[in-house]
C-alpha positions in Angstrom: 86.5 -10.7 26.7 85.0 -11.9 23.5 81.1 -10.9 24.5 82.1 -7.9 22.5 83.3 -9.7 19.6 79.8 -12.3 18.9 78.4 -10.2 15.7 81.7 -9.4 14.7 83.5 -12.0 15.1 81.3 -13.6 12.3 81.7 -10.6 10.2 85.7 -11.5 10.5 85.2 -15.1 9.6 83.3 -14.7 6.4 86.6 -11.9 5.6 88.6 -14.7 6.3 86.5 -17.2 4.7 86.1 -14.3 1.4 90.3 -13.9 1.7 90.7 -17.8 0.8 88.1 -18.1 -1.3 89.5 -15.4 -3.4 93.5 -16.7 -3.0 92.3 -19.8 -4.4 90.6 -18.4 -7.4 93.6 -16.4 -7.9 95.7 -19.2 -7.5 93.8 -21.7 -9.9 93.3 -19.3 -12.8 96.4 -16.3 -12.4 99.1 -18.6 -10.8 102.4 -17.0 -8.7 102.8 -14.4 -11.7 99.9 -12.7 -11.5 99.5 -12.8 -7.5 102.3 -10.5 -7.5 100.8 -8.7 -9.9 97.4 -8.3 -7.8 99.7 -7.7 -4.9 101.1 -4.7 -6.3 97.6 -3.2 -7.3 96.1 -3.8 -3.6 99.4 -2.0 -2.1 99.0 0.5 -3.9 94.8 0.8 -3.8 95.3 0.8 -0.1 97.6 4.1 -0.3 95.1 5.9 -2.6 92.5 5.5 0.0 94.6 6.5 2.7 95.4 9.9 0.8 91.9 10.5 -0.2 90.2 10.1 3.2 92.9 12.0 4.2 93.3 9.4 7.1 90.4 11.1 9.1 88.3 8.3 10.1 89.5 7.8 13.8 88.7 11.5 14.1 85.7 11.6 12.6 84.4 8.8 14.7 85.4 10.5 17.9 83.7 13.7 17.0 80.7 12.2 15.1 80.1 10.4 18.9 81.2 13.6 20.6 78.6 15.6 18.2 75.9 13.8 18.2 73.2 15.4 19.7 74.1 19.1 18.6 73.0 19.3 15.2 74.7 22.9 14.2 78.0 21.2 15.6 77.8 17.9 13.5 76.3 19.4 10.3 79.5 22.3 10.3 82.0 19.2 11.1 80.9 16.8 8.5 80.1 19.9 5.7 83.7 20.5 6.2 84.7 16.4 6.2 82.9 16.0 3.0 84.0 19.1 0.8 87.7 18.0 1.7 87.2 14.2 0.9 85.0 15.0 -2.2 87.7 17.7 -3.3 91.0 15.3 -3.0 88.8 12.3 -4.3 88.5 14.3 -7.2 91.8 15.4 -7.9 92.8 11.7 -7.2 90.6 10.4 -10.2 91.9 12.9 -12.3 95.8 11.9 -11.5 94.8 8.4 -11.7 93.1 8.7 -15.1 95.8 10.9 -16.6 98.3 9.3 -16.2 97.5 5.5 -16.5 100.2 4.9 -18.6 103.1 5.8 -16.2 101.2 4.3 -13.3 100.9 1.0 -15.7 105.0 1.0 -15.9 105.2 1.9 -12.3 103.1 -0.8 -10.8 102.7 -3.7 -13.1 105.8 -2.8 -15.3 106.4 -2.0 -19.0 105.8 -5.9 -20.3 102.5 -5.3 -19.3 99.2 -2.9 -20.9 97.0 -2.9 -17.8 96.9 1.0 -18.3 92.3 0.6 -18.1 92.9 -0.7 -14.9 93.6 2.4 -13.6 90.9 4.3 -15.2 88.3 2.0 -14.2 89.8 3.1 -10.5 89.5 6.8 -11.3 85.9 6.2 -12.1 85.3 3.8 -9.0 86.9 5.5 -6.7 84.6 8.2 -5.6 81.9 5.9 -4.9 84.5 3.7 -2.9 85.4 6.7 -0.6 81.9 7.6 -0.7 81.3 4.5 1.0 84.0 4.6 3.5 83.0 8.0 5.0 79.5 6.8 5.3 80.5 3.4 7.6 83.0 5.9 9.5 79.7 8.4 10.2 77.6 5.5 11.2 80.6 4.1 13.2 80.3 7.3 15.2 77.1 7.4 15.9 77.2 4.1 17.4 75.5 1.9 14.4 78.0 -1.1 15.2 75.3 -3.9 13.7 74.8 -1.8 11.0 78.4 -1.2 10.2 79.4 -5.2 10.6 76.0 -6.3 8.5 77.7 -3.6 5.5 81.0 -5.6 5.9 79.5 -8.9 5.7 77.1 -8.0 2.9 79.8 -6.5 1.3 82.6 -8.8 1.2 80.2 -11.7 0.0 79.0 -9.3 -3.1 82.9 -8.5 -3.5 83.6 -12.5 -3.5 80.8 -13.1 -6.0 81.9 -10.0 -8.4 85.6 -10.9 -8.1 85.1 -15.0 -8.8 83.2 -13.9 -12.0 85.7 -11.1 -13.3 88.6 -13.7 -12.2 86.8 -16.8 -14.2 86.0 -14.4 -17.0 89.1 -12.3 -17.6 91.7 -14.5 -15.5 94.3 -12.4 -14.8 92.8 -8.8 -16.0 89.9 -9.8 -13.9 91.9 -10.6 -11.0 92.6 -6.8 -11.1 89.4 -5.4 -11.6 88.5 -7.4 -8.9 91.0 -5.4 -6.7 89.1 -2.0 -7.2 85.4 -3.0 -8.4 84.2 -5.0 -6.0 84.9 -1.9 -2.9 83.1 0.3 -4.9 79.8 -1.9 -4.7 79.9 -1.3 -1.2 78.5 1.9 -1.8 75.3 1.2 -2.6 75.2 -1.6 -0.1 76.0 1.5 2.4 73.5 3.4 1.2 70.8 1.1 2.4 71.9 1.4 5.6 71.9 5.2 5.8 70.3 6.6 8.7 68.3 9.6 9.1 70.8 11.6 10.7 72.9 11.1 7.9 69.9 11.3 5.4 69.4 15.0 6.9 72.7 16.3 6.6 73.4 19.7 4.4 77.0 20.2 3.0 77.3 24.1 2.3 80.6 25.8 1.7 79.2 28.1 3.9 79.8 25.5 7.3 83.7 25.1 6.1 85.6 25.3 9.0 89.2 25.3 8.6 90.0 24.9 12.8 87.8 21.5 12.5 91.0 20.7 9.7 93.5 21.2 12.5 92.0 19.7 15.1 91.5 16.4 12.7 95.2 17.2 11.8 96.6 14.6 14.4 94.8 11.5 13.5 95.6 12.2 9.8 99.0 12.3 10.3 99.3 8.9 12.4 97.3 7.4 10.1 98.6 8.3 6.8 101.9 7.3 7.9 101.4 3.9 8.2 98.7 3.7 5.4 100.5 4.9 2.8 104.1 4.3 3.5 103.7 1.1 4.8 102.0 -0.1 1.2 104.4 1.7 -0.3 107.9 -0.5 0.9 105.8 -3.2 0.5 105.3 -2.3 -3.5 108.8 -1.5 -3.6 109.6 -4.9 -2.3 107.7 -6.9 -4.4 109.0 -5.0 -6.7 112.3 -5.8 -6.1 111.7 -9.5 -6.0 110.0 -9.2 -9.4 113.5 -7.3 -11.3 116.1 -9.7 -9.4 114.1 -13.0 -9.0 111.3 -12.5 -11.1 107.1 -12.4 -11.3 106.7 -16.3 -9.7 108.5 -15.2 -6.4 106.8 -12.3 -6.2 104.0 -14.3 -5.9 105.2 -16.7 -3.6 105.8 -13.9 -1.0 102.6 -12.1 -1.8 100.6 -15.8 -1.2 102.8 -16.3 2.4 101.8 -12.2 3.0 97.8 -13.4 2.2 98.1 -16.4 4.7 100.0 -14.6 7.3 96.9 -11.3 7.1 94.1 -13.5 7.2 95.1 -15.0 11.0 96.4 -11.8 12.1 92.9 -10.1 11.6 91.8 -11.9 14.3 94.5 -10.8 16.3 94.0 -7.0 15.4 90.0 -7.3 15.9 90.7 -8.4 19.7 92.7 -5.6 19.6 91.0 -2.9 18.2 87.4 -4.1 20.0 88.7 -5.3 23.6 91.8 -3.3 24.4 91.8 -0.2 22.7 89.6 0.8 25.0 91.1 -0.6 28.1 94.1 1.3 27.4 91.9 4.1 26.4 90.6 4.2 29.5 93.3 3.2 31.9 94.3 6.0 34.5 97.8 5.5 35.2 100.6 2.7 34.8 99.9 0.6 36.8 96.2 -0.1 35.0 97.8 0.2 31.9 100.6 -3.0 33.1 97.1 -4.9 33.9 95.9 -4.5 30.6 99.1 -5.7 29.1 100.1 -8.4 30.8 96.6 -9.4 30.3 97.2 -9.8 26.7 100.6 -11.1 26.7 98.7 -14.1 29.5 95.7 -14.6 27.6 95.7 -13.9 24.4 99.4 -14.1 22.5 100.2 -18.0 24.3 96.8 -19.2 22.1 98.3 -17.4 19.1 102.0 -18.8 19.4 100.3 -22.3 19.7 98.3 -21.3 16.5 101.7 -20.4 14.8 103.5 -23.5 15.5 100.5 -25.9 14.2 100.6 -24.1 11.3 104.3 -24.8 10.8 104.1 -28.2 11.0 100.5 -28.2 8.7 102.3 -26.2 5.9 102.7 -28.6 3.2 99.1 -29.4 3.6 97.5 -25.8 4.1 99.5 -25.1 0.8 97.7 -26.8 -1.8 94.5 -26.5 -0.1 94.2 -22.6 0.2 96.2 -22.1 -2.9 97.8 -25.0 -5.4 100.4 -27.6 -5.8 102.5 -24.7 -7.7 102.9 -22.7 -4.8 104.4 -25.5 -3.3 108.1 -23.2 -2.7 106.1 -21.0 -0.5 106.5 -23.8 2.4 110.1 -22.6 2.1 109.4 -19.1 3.4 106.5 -20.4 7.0 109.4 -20.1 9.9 110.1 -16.9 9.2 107.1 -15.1 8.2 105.7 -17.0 11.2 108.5 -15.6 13.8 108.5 -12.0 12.7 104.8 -12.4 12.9 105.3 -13.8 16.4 107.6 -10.8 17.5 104.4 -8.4 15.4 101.8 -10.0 17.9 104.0 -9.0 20.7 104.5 -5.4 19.5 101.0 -4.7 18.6 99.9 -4.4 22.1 102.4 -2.1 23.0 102.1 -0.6 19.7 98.0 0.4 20.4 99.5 2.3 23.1 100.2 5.2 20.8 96.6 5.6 19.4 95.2 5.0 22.7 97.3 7.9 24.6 97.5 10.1 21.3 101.0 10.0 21.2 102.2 11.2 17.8 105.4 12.0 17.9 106.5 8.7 19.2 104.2 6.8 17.1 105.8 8.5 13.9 108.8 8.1 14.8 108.9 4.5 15.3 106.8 3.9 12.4 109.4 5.4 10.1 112.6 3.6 11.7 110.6 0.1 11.3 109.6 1.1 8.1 113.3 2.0 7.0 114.4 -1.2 9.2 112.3 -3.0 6.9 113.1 -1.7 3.4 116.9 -1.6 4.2 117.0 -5.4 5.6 114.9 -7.0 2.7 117.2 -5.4 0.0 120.3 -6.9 1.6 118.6 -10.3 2.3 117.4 -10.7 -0.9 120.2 -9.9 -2.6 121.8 -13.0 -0.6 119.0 -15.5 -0.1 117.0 -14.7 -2.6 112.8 -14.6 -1.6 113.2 -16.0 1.7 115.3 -12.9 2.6 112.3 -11.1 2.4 110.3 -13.1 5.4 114.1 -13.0 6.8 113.8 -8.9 6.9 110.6 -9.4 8.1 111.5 -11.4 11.0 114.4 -9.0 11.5 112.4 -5.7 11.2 109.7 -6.9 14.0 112.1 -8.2 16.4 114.0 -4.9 16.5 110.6 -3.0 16.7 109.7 -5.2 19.2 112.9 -4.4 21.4 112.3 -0.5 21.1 108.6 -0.8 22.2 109.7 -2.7 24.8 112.4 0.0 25.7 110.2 2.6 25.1 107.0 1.6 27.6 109.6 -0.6 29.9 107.8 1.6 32.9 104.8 0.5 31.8 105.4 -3.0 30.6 107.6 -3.5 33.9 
């Protein structure tokens, strides 16, 4: 099982290695305050890109590999992948430059005159989707080293660039952080390029508007959960930061940061061992192998993770972050149960990409989502920040239970 996971499993390390790094920057020279503040920025980073790849890169990996070796084919398919990316990209830039002063109230709120931050995005973020549709292309063709040395040489040059903006500019350069350091990856990318890409002539000409629909799936799917997910999420934090204020914001955005960084191992298992299993299997019974193997293997190791970490809290605490996070311990059995019920879902949950199965996908995407949003805004309002990793614990329990109804022929 992990053979397939040796170069890349050091290219997640060093991410996770980066992520604490970076928290504890954050942590010594922002505090709680402005956590929530970078928090808010990287929700809502995460959505632009989703909109302005236009959530094609699961489809332009499957078609890059399926492409490959007809020229004609390829060169019409990524023409067309380019001149939409390059046209929404710009009329992104233009939105975000425009109107940096109502995204500056929106996002950070009106105490705050952070309204360059989102210029300096409008001007990086062509070179950031740039880079992202190049690692998707090189994906497809089947560059895997390539693609994990880009991430590993990438997120070290983003650590570097984002300690010296932090130490510099403390909590201004925590943000500029956010969007600077994904745009160097471009030129990182670039390096990598090869000649297939290097060859490659974008004409109007090859626009193909059938190539659109067919990509029209995967976009959907993915733009669901890449830009509404961020978007509760903002409006969350948000609603900590007007009832409880900018230091519990943070508090939940630092237990968010711990609780990503050990479930990217999780979802690189995932994504590199048993996508393709369930890709591949046949029928139900095969699919039941697969998992059952997960839930066997795999999730015990995790739950044992989880519950060390519970009883390590108060020392992981100041080590990863400071002393003044300290009320973050506060929030661990929760986060750590809804993400305990998320581990058990996410298997079942691969089983939409893997079969293609959109409607059902969307659908339970959206009732989580509202599950989520609904559940934190009454939990708050009665236990304050901990009624957010409450609603989180809530919201993946009940996803959990209709996966499990949904698949039960599979699962049983």
């Amino acid at each position: 099982m992990f053979k397939v996971t040796s170069l890349n499993s050091i290219s997640v390390l060093i991410k996770i290695v980066v992520g604490f790094v970076s928290s504890k920057v954050i942590a010594l020279f922002v505090g709680p305050s402005g956590m929530a503040l970078v928090g808010n920025l990287r929700n809502f980073v995460t959505s632009i890109e989703s909109v302005a790849t236009l959530g094609f890169q699961n489809g332009i990996i499957k078609y890059v590999a399926e492409y490959e070796k007809e020229p004609q084919k390829i060169n019409t398919f990524l023409s067309t992948v380019v001149i939409s990316i390059l046209g929404i990209t710009l009329l992104l830039s233009g939105f975000l430059f425009w109107t940096s002063d109502y995204l500056n109230d929106k996002i950070f709120g009106v105490n705050f005159k952070y309204q360059s931050v989102f210029r300096v995005l409008a001007l990086c973020l062509p070179w950031y989707i740039a880079s992202l549709f190049l690692v998707t292309v090189l994906n497809g063709f089947g560059e895997f080293k390539k693609v994990i040395k880009i991430n590993i040489y990438g997120n070290i040059l983003g650590l570097l660039l984002s300690v010296a903006l932090i130490c510099y500019w403390q909590e201004f350069g925590a943000l500029l952080s956010v969007i600077m350091a994904p745009a160097i990856l471009f030129f990182i990318t670039l390096f990598f390029v090869n000649s297939k890409i290097a060859l490659l002539k974008v004409s109007l000409k090859e626009f193909d508007f059938a190539i659109i629909k067919n990509l029209a799936e995967y976009s959907l799917m993915t733009l669901v959960a890449a830009v509404l997910g961020p978007i509760v999420y903002l409006l969350i934090r948000n609603n900590i930061i007007q009832n409880l204020g900018y230091d519990k914001a943070g508090y939940w955005e630092a237990m968010s940061r711990i609780s990503s960084y050990y479930l990217l191992f999780l979802s690189t298992i995932l994504t590199v061992y048993f996508l393709p299993k369930l890709s591949k299997s046949a029928d139900n019974q095969e699919t039941q192998k697969v998992i059952w193997s997960y839930y066997k293997g795999i999730f015990p190791v995790f739950l044992l993770g989880l519950i060390v970490l519970y009883f390590l809290k108060d020392w992981i605490i100041p080590i990863l972050l400071t002393k003044s996070f300290h009320p973050v311990s506060a929030l661990f059995f929760w986060q750590l149960l809804g993400d305990a019920f998320k581990a058990m879902s996410l298997i079942l949950g691969y089983q939409f990409f893997a079969k293609k199965m959109t409607k059902a996908f969307l659908v339970t995407e959206l009732f989580s989502l509202t599950v989520l949003w609904v559940s934190s805004t009454y939990f708050i309002s009665v236990y304050g920040v901990e009624g957010a990793v409450i609603a989180h614990a809530v919201t993946y329990f009940v996803y959990f239970l209709t996966l499990l109804f949904y698949f039960r022929k599979t699962v049983f």
